[in-house]
C-alpha positions, 0 to 999 in steps of 0.5 A, a space after each residue: 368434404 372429406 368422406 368418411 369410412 366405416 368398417 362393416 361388421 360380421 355377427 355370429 350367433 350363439 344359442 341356449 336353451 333352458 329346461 324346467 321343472 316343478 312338483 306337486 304337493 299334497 295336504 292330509 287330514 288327521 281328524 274328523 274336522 275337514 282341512 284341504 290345504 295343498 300347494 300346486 306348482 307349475 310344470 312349466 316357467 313362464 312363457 317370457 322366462 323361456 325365450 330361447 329367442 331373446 337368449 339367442 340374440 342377447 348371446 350373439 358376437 361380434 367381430 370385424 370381417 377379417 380386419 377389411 375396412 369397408 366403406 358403405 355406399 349409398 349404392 350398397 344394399 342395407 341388408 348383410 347376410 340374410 334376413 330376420 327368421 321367423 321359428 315356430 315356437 310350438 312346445 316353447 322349447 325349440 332350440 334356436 340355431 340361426 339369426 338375421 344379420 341386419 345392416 341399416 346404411 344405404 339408400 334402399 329402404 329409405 324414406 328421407 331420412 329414414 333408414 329401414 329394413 323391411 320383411 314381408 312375413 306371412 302367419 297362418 293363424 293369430 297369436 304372438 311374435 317374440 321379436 328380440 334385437 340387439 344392437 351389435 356395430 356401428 361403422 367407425 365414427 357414425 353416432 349411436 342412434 336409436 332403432 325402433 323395430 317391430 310388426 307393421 300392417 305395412 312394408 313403408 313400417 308406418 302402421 304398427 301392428 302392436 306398438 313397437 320397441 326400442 334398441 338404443 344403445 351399443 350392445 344392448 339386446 331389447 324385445 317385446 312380444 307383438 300380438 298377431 290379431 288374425 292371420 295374414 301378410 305383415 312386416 318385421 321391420 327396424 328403422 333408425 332416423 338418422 341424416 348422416 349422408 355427406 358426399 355419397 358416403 353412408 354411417 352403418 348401424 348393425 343389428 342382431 335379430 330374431 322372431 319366434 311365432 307363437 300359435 294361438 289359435 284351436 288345435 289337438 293336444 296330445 297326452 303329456 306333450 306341452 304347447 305354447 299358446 300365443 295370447 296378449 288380449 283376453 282370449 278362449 280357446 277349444 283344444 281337442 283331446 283323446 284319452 288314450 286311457 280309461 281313467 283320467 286327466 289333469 291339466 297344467 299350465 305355465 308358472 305365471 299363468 296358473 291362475 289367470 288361466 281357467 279350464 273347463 272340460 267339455 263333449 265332443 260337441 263342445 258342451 261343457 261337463 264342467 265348470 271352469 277351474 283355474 289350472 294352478 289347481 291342477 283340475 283332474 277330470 274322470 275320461 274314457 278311452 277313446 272318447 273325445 274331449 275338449 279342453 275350454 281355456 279362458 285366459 285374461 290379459 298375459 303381458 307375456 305373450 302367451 302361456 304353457 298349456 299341458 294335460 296328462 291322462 292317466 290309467 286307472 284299472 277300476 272294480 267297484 260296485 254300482 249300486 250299495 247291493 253290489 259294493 265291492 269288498 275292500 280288503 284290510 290294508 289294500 288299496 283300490 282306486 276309482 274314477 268317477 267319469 266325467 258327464 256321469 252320475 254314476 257312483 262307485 259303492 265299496 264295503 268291508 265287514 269287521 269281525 269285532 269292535 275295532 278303531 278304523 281308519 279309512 284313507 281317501 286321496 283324490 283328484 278333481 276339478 271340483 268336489 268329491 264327497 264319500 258317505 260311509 254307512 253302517 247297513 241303513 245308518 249314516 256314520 258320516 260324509 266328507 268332501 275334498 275339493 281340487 286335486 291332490 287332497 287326501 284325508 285320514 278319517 278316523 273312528 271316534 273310539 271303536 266301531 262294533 261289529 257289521 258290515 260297513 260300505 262306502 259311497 264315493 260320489 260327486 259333490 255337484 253336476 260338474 264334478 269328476 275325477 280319481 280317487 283312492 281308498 284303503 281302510 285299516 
């Protein structure tokens, strides 16, 4: 029989990495009926729609090994140049610079007619892999044949950890993200059924491939520094916090996630201050500097492995009154601004004196995780209370015709237990 020659494929890797952006809307009300209307978006993209991974692997070229023909023997090793690496994808943003080179031919690895590449791969904590393949040679005259690559309990690449994915055709790139359920020892592995030994003489299939591991267990967040969580099942995790600054802080989370992710503020012992609320709504929470906090996120089922997960603290330097006989006065036309903190009750008291009758208007803007409400009073009468719910709500109040002459304070409160947050006053 006649043998049959194939030429052996070099591969090279070419990266890009994509940043993203987003911005926040506000609603105003302009009459005493209450309206809060808003449009959150997302500070970050979707976990799957960033993969520097899947980006990696779909850019990389080919091209033969200086024109040298080779033929593959049973005696060769399977594996060309290097292994399949394995990035730690904390921020979702790493940039990607290197990928594994993968021959499938020799009698190594084999089971039958099983050709197989196998790698032993250890993970500190459960999560996701973002494992991306793209098929990119075949030695000439071997048939195209499907390979099946993903995560195995086993180096034999018998028990699938997660299912596992396909590459079938020439040039194609494919990836799925694995769950990694706990920590411990698991295996990357491709494999193509494919009985084409004839006289010592092996067909080759090349592949291009990488992994990006995404944590999903508890960890210390920081201010204003994005992590990517890896989760596919229904999972809650505890990110611990400590606020830099007196005021307060919001939290953010991935475009597609927004609502399917919900956060709860809690104590350092874990006991939540708050109920949850969903992250598209960008919940803020009233904290103090030097405190610990922890974040409780619950997040559904995400078929995209995982999500972004960001929280901001922001200062805010507060003089306000405790009580009704301590208000703070507000001038016409300043602004002030508060934080109601969050496990407190306390509430913040302002007051402003008009000299004659006069049309007001007062101007109230806030961020909370729930409700807000502000009651004005004209010395022991009630004039009106109002609410704002979620963040980056804002209302106009205005007089109904002209309010005489006195003294008028301004209660701001929580509207329930849970509730805490910023706001900002200014009347004229």
């Amino acid at each position: 029989m006649m043998k049959r020659k194939g030429k052996v494929l070099s591969l090279v890797l070419a990266a890009i990495l994509t940043v993203s952006s987003g911005s926040v809307v506000q609603a105003a009300d302009t009459s005493t009926k209450v309206q809060n209307t808003q449009a959150v978006k997302a500070e970050a993209q979707s976990l799957e729609a960033q993969s520097s991974i899947v980006k990696a692997v779909k850019a990389a070229k080919v091209s033969p090994v200086s024109a040298q023909s080779a033929t593959v023997k049973a005696t060769k090793t399977t594996v060309v140049d290097g292994s399949i690496p394995v990035i730690m994808m904390n921020t979702g943003n790493e940039s990607v610079n290197k990928v594994g080179q993968i021959i499938l031919a020799a009698r190594n690895g084999t089971v039958g007619n099983h050709y197989q590449y196998s790698q032993a791969v250890t993970f500190k904590t459960k999560g996701t892999l973002d494992f991306a393949m793209n098929y990119s040679a075949k030695s000439d005259g071997a048939k195209q044949k499907s390979a099946t690559y993903g995560l195995f309990y086993d180096s034999a690449l018998t028990k699938p950890v997660d299912s596992y994915q396909f590459c079938d055709e020439l040039g194609e790139t494919t990836s799925r993200m694995f769950k990694v359920p706990k920590p411990g020892k698991y295996y990357l592995g491709i494999y193509v059924y494919a009985n084409t030994y004839s006289d010592g003489v092996y067909d080759a299939w090349g592949f291009v491939a990488a992994a990006g591991f995404y944590n999903g267990a508890d960890r210390t967040i920081l201010h204003n520094k994005q992590i990517a969580i890896g989760q596919k099942e229904p999972q809650t995790n505890y990110f611990k916090f400590k606020a830099t600054q007196t005021g307060y802080v919001s939290a953010f989370a991935s475009k597609d996630s927004k609502y399917s992710v919900k956060v709860a503020l809690c104590n350092s012992k874990k006991k939540a201050y708050s109920d949850y609320t969903a992250v598209g709504y960008n919940p803020s929470y009233g904290v103090t500097k030097g405190k610990t906090y922890y974040f409780k996120v619950a997040s559904s089922y995400n078929s995209n492995g995982g999500y972004f997960f960001k929280v901001k603290n922001y200062k805010v330097s507060e003089k306000s009154g405790k009580s009704k006989g301590k208000a703070v006065t507000i001038k016409k036309g300043k602004t002030v601004s508060g934080t109601l903190q969050a496990g407190s009750s306390q509430a913040d008291w302002y007051k402003f004196k008009l000299t004659s009758k006069k049309s007001v208007k007062i101007l109230w803007k806030a961020k909370t995780n729930d409700t807000m409400k502000i009651t004005v009073y004209q010395g022991g009468r009630t004039i009106g209370t109002r609410s704002l719910i979620y963040s980056n709500s804002s209302y106009t109040l205005q007089s109904l015709g002209k309010w005489s002459k006195g003294t008028y304070y301004i209660k701001v409160y929580r509207g329930n237990s849970k509730s805490s947050g910023w706001y900002s006053l200014k009347w004229k």
